[in-house]
Structure formats: structure tokens, C-alpha cells
C-alpha positions in Angstrom: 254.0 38.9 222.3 251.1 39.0 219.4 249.8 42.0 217.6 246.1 42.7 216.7 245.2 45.8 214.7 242.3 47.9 215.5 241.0 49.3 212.1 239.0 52.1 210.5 237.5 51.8 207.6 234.5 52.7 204.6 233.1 51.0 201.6 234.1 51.3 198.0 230.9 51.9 197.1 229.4 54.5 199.8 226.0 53.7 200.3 223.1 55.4 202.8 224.1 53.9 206.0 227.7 54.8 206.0 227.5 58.0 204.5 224.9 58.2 207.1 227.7 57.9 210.2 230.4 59.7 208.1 228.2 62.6 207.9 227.2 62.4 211.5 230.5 61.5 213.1 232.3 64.5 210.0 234.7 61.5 210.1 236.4 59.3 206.1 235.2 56.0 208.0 232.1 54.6 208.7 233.3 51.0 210.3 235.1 49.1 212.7 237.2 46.0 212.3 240.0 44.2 214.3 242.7 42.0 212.2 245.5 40.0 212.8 247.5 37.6 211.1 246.5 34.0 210.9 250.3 32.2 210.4 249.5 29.1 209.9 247.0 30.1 206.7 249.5 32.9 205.6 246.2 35.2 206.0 245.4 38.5 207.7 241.8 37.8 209.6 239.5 40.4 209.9 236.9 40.3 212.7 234.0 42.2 212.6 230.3 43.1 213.4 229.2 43.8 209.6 226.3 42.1 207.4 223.9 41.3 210.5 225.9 39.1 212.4 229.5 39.3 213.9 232.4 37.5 211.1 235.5 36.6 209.9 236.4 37.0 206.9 239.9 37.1 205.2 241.5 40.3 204.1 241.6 39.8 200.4 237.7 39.3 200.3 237.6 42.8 202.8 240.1 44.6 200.5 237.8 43.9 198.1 234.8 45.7 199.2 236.6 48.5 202.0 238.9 51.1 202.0 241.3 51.3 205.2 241.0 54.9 206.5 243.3 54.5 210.1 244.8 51.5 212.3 246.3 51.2 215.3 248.6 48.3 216.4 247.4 46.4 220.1 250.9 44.5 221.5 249.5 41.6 223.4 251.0 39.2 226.2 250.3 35.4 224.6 248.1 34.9 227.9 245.9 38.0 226.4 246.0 37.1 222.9 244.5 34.2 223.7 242.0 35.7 225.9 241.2 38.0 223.3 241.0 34.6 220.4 238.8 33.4 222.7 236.3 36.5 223.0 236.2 36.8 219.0 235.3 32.7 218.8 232.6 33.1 221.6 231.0 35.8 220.1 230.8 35.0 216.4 227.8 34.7 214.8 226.3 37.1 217.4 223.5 39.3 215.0 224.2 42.5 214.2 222.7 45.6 216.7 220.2 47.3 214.5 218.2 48.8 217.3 221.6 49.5 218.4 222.4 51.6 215.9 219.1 53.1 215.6 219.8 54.2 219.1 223.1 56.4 218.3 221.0 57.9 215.8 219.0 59.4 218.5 222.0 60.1 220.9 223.8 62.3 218.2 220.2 64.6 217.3 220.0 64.5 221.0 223.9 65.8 221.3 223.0 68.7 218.2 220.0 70.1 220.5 222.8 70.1 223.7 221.5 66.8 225.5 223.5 64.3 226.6 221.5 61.0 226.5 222.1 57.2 226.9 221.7 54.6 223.6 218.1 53.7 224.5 218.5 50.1 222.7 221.6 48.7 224.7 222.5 45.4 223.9 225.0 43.9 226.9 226.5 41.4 224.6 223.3 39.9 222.9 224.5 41.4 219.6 227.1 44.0 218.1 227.9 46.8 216.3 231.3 47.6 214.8 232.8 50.0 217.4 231.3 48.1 220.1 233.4 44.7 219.3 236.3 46.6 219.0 235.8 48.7 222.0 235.5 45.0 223.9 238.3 43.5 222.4 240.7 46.6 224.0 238.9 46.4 227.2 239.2 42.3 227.3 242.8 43.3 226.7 242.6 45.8 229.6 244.0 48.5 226.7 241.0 50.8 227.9 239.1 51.0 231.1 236.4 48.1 231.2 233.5 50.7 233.3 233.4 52.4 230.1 230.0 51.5 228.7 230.7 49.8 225.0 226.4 50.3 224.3 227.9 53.9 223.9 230.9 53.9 221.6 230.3 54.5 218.2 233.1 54.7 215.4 234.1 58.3 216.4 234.3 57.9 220.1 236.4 54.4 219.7 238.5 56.1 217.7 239.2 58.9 220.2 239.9 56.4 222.6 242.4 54.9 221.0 244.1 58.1 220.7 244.0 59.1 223.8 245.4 54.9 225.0 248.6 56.1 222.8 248.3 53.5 220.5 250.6 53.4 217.5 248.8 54.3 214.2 250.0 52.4 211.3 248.5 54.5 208.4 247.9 58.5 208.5 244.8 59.9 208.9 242.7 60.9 205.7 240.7 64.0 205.1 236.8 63.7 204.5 235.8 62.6 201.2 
């Protein structure tokens, strides 16, 4: 069995964007990120869909720049871990979903006038946003159901997934900020 670690998280320095999805989402996190330790290179790996493109990059250099907010710990068969290695090496370097994002913006003013709308800029795997590479890494691990459309999760919704999955939270839940 191998552990991966779904994570919540913000920037040191808050800038427009993320205060932007805190604000919308009335949530102390404005990103996504998926980690797990790399033994041989006595690292933790974070995986994510940040600076335009989807990355690695090691946990000291993310520590660096983000404040942790929530994980949750993902127990995976070795057959799924490395299904789920395999999905993170395929899709790196896959650009960031700005029209993505431009499309939740429009599906949360839609949501505050009562309509419930589609994102109209899906994406189907051609690029990523935060919540949606972690929302495919738990389905890819068959953690959450795969009809669940990941052009529709954004950092809120994943995280109420995850909840209701019953995964185990590592670190307590912090208040706005």
C-alpha cells in the first residue's frame, strides 16, 4: 500500500486571483495540490496545475511560497499508485485552464442569481486547473465516482467531496483569514 495526499492550500502573499476564489468559495484556500513522498530522493513531491502549466515541484520550494490550509490522506493498492504515477507523468506540462477558470467565474454569478449552469469553457483533459487534477487523480483511483464531471469542480466542491469519500484529514480545518 502507498499514500498520496490530497491538499488545500493559499499563497503567502494573497494576491487578486486567490483572494478572488477565497472570497467566492467563503473558503482559507484558494488551491489544489496532490503530494506524496518521493523515497528514493528523501523528498515530498507536489503535483499540481499552478503557473500555466501542470508541475512538480518539491515541497521545500512549495513551503516556500504556500500555506497548507487542509489534507487528506488517499491509501493506495501498488497496482493504483502506479496507475495514478502514471496519470501525473502523462499529464505534465499540460497548460494551465484559464478559460477554465474564467468559466467558474460565471457558474458561481450564475449560482448567486439561483441558476445552476455548466462551466461554458470545459477542457476534457487538454489543460488543468487545480481542483480538476485532483478531482482526476481520486477518480483514476476509483476514490470518487468517475461520471462526475471534473470541468465542474472547483476548490470548494473537491473539497466537499472528499469529505463526503470519508477521507482522513491530516491537519484541522482553519477559519477564513
Amino acid at each position: 500500500m502507498k499514500t498520496i495526499i490530497i491538499g488545500f492550500s493559499r499563497p503567502k502573499k494573497i494576491n487578486l486571483f486567490s483572494r478572488a476564489i477565497m472570497w467566492a468559495d467563503k473558503t482559507a484556500y484558494s488551491h489544489v495540490y496532490v503530494k506524496w513522498k518521493w523515497n528514493s530522493i528523501e523528498r515530498d513531491i507536489i503535483y499540481q496545475a499552478s503557473k500555466l502549466a501542470v508541475n512538480f515541484e518539491s515541497d521545500v520550494t512549495f513551503n516556500s511560497h504556500a500555506v497548507v490550509v487542509e489534507e487528506y490522506e488517499v491509501t493506495l493498492s501498488d497496482e493504483c499508485h502506479k496507475t495514478v504515477m502514471q496519470f501525473c507523468m502523462d499529464n505534465s506540462n499540460k497548460p494551465y485552464g484559464i478559460k477554465e477558470i474564467l468559466g467558474f467565474a460565471w457558474v458561481k454569478l450564475c449560482a448567486k442569481m439561483g441558476k445552476k449552469v455548466r462551466n461554458p469553457f470545459p477542457t476534457n483533459g487538454n489543460s488543468y486547473v487545480c481542483s480538476k487534477i485532483g478531482m482526476e487523480i481520486l477518480q483514476v483511483a476509483k476514490i470518487v465516482d468517475v461520471n462526475l464531471d471534473s470541468d465542474d469542480i472547483d476548490p470548494l466542491d473537491l473539497n466537499n467531496i472528499i469529505q463526503e469519500a470519508g477521507l482522513k484529514r491530516l491537519t484541522p480545518a482553519e477559519g477564513p483569514q
